[in-house]
N, C-alpha and C positions, 0 to 999 in steps of 0.2 A: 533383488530387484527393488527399484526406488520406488516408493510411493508415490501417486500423484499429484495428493492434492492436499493443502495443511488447513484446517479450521479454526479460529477460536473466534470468542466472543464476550462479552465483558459487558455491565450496564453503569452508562455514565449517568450520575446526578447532573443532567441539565437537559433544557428541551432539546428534540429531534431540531430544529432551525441553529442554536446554539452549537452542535454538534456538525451539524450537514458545514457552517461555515469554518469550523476550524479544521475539520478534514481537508477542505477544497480549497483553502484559501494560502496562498502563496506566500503571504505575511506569516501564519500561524504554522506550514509543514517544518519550518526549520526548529520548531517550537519542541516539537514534537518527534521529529522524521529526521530530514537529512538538517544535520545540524549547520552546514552551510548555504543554507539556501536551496530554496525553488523558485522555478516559473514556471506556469500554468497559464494554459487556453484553454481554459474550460467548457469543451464542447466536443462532441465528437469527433475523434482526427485528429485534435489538438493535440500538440506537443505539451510534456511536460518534463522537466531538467530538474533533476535532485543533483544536492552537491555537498558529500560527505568528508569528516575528517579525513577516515584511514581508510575511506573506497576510491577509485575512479565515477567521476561524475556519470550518471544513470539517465539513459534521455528511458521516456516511454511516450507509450501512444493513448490518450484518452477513448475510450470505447462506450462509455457510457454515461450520461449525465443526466440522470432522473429527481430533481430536488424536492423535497431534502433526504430523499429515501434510498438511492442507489447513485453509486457512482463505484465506473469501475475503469482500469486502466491496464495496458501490457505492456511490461519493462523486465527489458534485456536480462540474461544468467548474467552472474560473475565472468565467462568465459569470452562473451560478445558485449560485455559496458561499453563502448564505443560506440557498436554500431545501433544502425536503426532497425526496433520491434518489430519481428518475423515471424513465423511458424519455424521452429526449431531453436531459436535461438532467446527466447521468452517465454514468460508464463506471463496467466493474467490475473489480477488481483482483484478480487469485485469486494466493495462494502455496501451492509444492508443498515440501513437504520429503522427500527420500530419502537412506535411510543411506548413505553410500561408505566407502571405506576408510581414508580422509582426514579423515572428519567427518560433515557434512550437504550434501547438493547444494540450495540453497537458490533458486527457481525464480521467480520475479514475473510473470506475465502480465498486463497492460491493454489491456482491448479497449471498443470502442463508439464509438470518435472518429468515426468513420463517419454515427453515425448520432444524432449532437448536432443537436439542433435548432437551429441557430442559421446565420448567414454562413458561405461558404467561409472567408473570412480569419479568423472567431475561434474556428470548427473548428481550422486551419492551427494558430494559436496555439497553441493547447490540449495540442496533438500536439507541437509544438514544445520549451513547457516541460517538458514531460513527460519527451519523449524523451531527453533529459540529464539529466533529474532522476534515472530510475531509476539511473544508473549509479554517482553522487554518494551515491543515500541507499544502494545496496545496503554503499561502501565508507565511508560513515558506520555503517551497521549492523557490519560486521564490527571495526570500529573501538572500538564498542560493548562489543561481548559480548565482547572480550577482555580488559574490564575486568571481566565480572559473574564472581563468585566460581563455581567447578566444582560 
């Protein structure tokens, strides 16, 4: 059975505002993220278009826009890249940011693999890339904003 949901979290040397904007900011995701670009509506509902080397372009759906502290979004499995964020055919991604002493505690949750509509084995998958992915883009992100000017 596939897990649901994957956690990690990491603390960035820079302020919660410093952080909340290269998260959300459509200049900075390819920085970090889809290395070809994004666009972003940054608001609830809003669309947002990642656009990767070696994937199919990724729409999702903005679900949450709370600054600088939460934002979260649901984008399509591998199985449905095409189409548009549904129940069954997505998970959702929330990030928390909280100040620390250090910087920003920098939070990623994905949950919904559970409940893909699709095979055990292309659930499996799904969970699979994913589950390494985060760890890669969290130390791509930091990698990132150590470049973006204070």
């Amino acid at each position: 059975m596939t897990p649901d949901q994957i956690e990690r979290e990491t603390v960035i040397d820079a302020p919660v505002e410093r952080v909340w904007s290269v998260l959300t900011e459509a200049e900075h995701i390819s920085g970090w993220f889809a290395q070809r670009g994004a666009e972003i509506d940054l608001r609830p509902g809003g669309l947002l278009t990642m656009h990767w080397d070696e994937l199919p372009t990724t729409r999702a759906r903005v679900e949450a826009v709370e600054p600088p502290h939460r934002f979260a979004y649901r984008w399509t499995a591998h199985f449905a890249a095409a189409e548009e964020p549904a129940e069954g055919n997505s998970t959702l991604v929330e990030f928390t940011l909280t100040p620390t002493p250090d910087g920003t505690r920098l939070r990623v949750v994905e949950s919904g693999f559970a409940a893909l509509a699709t095979g055990d084995d292309e659930r499996k998958r799904n969970y699979d890339d994913i589950v390494g992915g985060w760890k890669q883009v969290l130390a791509q992100f930091e990698a990132h904003i150590a470049k973006v000017a204070a």
